[in-house]
Phi, psi and omega in degrees: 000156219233072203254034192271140160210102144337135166232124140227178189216143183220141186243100181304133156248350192350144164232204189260145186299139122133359166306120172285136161314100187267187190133310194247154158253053151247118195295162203217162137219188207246116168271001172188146172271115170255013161208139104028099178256146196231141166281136168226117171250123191242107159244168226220067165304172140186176213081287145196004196285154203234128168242123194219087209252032162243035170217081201205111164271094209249015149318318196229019163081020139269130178293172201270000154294000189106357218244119169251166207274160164259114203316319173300346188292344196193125210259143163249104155258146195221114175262118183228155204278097205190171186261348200188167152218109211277180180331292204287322156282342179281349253224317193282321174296330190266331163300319170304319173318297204297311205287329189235018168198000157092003164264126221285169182286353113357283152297057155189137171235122199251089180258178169243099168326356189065063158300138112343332205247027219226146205283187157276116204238011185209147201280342210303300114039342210272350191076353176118013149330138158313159185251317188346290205273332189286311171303332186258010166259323174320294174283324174295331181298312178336283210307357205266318181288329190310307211253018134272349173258317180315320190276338172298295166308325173290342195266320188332145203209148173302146182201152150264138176243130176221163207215144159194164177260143173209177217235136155266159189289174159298152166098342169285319166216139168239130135355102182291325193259133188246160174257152171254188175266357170265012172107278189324149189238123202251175165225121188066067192277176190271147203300114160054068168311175143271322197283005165320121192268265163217170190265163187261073183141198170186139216285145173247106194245038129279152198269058217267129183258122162227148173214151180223130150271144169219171201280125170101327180225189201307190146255147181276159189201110191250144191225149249181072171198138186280120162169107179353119155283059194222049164295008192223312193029055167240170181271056212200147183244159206180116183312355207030212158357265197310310174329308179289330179306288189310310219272299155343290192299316163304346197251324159332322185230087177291138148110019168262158144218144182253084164303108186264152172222107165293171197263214175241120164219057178313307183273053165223098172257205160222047197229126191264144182270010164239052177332136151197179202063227176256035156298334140224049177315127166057046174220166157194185213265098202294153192305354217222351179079010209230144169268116210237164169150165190291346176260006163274339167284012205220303185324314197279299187284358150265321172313316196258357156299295191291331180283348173290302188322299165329308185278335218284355190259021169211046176265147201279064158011121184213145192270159154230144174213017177199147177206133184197181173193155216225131170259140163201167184217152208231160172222153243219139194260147166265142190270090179266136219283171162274178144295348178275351212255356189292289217301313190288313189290330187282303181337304189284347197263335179303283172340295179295313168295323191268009179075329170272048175340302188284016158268010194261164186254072174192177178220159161060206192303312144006289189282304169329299166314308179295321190272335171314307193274356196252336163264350141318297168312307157295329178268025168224030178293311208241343189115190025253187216268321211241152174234123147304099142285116167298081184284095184281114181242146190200118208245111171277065179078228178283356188260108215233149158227150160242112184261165210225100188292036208190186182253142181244127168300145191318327215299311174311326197279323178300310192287344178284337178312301163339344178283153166271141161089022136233157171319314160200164186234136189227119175244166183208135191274155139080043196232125165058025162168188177205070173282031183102188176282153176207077171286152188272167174312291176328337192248003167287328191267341148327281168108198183101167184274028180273305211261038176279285168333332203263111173312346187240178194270167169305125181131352207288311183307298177303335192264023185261329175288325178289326145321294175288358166254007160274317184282328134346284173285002157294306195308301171339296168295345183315000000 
């Protein structure tokens, strides 16, 4: 039987010119918006349970019949348009959620789409910013999810929910880390090095398509795929991609919203390193070696647009009758640097803090690596040894996503498909935190700048799949 009832909500973050910019460890700050970044709140009942959450009182965590809510009625997931959201900050939204509106904080999943273009919201992040804008953007984004979840619960409505998978096109995403032909593992190498070898992995192009018609509203509609949102490299603020995605599609379908959650696309960009045809059409080539520009953003999100159209009038209609969600946490060794390996890193870290990039002896993508991994090193000088990681699971009927507090190599996101006994599985990066690279074992004896870069040890990757299909199998009973 089918008791699903779906809420949404789109929210403005827009923040104030002049907010430094995350994405780089090139400092940035934002001189104009140049597309609108929005909070998307999807909430999510089923059962029989009577929800009436515009008599919610949240002076006294009651309605005004007397009645208090029950923390299982109702799940809020919110994708908001950023490069990141640490622990400490998902932690903080969802507890103002919970205090206003009484659901608990637990039942909210809280991602980041990965914008490149998206403000900072934390100092660590800021390059040595002034904090001024950050703090007063900080607390204004709080009110913003507060008053994106609210309106998701006022908006709930009876829904049928359907699912298909559908394949993105070519020319949209590539496997970033390459073998060279000297041995070495480059990660975004420069556009038709010769000494280029082959990329290292291989792109997972399904597609996960979920849609809820509801009685009365728009149909919500989510799209569920790994791949950097880093198409602009401006100083600017902006949803990149996934932004060009939603809007297209919305104007494509009147009576829609789209919401995106990305996958794992720790290893994924979208810059092929052997242009040919029109690949580079309205494009060109970034400090970082990679093809960035505003039609190249517009390009991925109208490409990943037609594959939802494709797909969106033949999804497979499935009943709900349970909606719930499961945290759980594994823990994890940190990759603390030797002592031999300090002296040169506090050296990169001076240099790079002081404006002097061009005294570290690398370039391009190189000097990023190099400088990654030289902050890496300092902020783990002392540990700790162990990391808690929070692993989110939430469950639509038959339908699951996992979120992941970090960026995930494609791999992870294939072998978590692999659990048994659901229909279809949607993991998502950048979900209830933001702790870095989470490269499979093979790319620690590799190299390159995920696992240069990465706070956690070789191994991190297996034990995030093996978690997550433990957890998979908990929700399953809920």
């Amino acid at each position: 039987m089918n008791t699903l009832k779906v809420g949404f909500s789109r929210v403005n973050i827009d923040p104030p010119i002049g907010i430094a910019v995350a994405g780089y460890y090139v400092p940035r700050n934002a001189s104009k918006i140049l597309d609108s970044i929005y909070a998307n709140a999807v909430a999510l009942t089923a059962g029989n349970q009577s929800i009436d959450t515009q008599v919610y009182n949240p002076d006294t965590g009651r309605y005004m019949d007397g009645r208090q809510p029950d923390p299982s009625d109702v799940v809020v997931m919110i994708s908001v348009d950023k490069c990141g959201l640490y622990e400490e900050e998902c932690r903080k939204f969802a507890e103002a959620i919970e205090k206003r509106t009484g659901i608990k904080a637990e039942n909210i999943f809280i991602h980041a789409t990965h914008t490149h273009t998206g403000p900072v919201t934390k100092f660590l992040d800021a390059n040595g910013e002034d904090t001024t804008l950050i703090d007063f953007y900080s607390n204004l984004l709080t009110e913003a999810l507060v008053r994106a979840a609210q309106q998701a619960l006022l908006d709930l409505k009876p829904a049928k929910m359907g699912f298909c998978v559908g394949y993105a096109p070519e020319r949209v995403a590539y496997i970033r880390r390459y073998k060279m032909k000297d041995g070495s593992t480059m990660t975004c190498p420069p556009i038709e090095d010769p000494n280029l070898d082959h990329a290292i992995g291989t792109l997972d192009q399904r597609v996960n398509v979920i849609r809820f018609d509801r009685e009365g509203g728009d149909t919500v509609v989510l799209m569920n795929y790994g791949l950097h949102a880093d198409c602009l490299n401006l100083d600017v603020i902006s949803p990149d991609w996934p932004g060009w995605m939603s809007r297209t599609f919305e104007t494509a379908v009147p009576g829609t919203k789209c919401v995106f959650f990305n996958g794992a696309e720790g290893d994924v960009g979208s810059t092929h390193v052997f242009p040919e045809a029109g690949d580079m059409n309205d494009t060109k080539i970034s400090f970082d070696n990679e093809m960035k520009s505003e039609g190249m953003a517009r390009f991925v999100g109208r490409a990943l647009c037609g594959t939802i159209l494709q797909v969106y009038d033949k999804v497979e209609y499935v009943d709900v009758d349970d909606v719930a969600m499961l945290v759980t946490t594994a823990k994890i060794p940190a990759n603390v640097p030797s002592k031999e390996e300090l002296p040169l890193a506090h050296k990169y870290k001076e240099l790079h803090e002081a404006g002097r990039d061009c005294d570290i002896p690398y370039q391009a993508m190189e000097l990023t690596t190099v400088v990654a991994e030289a902050m890496r090193m300092c902020r783990l000088e002392h540990g700790p040894e162990f990391y808690e990681m929070n692993l989110s699971g939430l469950k639509i009927g038959p339908i699951a996503f996992l979120g992941i507090p970090g960026e995930p190599f494609t791999d992870i996101g294939v072998q978590i498909k692999k659990a048994e006994g659901w229909k279809l599985i949607c993991p998502t990066c950048l979900t209830g935190g933001s702790a870095g690279y989470f490269p499979m074992k093979d790319a620690y004896d590799e190299g390159g700048y995920e696992a240069r870069s990465s706070r956690f040890k070789s191994g991190v990757a297996e034990k995030i799949i093996e978690n997550a299909v433990a957890t998979l199998d908990k929700l399953k009973q809920l």
